[in-house]
N, C-alpha and C positions, 0 to 999 in steps of 0.2 A: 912381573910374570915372565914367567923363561917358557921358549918354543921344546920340545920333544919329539923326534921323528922317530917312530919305530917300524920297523921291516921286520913282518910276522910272516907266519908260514897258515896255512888252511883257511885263507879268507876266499871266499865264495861267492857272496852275494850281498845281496842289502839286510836279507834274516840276521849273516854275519854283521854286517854294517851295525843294523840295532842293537843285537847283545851286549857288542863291546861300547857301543854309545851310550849304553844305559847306564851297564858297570861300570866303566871309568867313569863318568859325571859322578856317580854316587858317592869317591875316594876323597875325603877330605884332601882340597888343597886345588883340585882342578876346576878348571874354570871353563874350560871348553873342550870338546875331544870333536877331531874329525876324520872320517872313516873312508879308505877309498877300494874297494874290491876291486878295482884294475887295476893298480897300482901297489897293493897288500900294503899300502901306508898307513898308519894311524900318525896324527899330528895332535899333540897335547899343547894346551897353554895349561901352566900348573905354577901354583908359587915355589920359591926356592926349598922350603922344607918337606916337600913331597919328591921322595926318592923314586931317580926313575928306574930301578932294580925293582921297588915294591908296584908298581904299575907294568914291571914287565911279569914279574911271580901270578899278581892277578888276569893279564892278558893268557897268559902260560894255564892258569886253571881253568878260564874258558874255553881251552884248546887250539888257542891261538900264539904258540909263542915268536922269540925274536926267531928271525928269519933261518936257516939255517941247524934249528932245535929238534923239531920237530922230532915226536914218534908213533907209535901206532894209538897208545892211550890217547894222545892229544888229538888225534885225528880222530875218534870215537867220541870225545867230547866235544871237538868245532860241530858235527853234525848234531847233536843236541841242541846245544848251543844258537846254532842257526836256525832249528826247528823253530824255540824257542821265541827267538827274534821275529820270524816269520807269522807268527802268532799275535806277536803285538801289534 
């Protein structure tokens, strides 16, 4: 298993915390995802054949991209997103 740190943009809360916990566990190949809204880290354990480009593309459609990406759509979809999480 190889670690993955990723620095996103639009993380908020715990609602955010779930969405992306839920979707990345679902991505064949990952084996853990942990989420820190004070820190806007996501920490992946994922085996070697899960690309961390294609974990960032899916962070990036929840409105959540690498750090630094961020735009107005993405930021209309993290609050979705978060609703969403907040729900479950």
């Amino acid at each position: 298993m190889k670690k993955e740190i990723i620095n996103i943009d639009n993380l908020k809360c715990g609602g955010c915390e779930n969405t992306i916990t839920s979707a990345i566990l679902k991505m064949e190949g990952v084996a853990s995802v942990e989420v820190n809204h004070e820190t806007s880290e996501v920490i992946i354990e994922k085996n070697e054949m899960t690309l961390r480009a294609t974990i960032i593309e899916k962070l990036s459609a929840l409105g959540y991209p690498e750090a630094g990406t961020s735009n107005v759509i993405h930021k209309a979809k993290s609050y979705v997103s978060c609703a969403i999480g907040r729900v479950k």
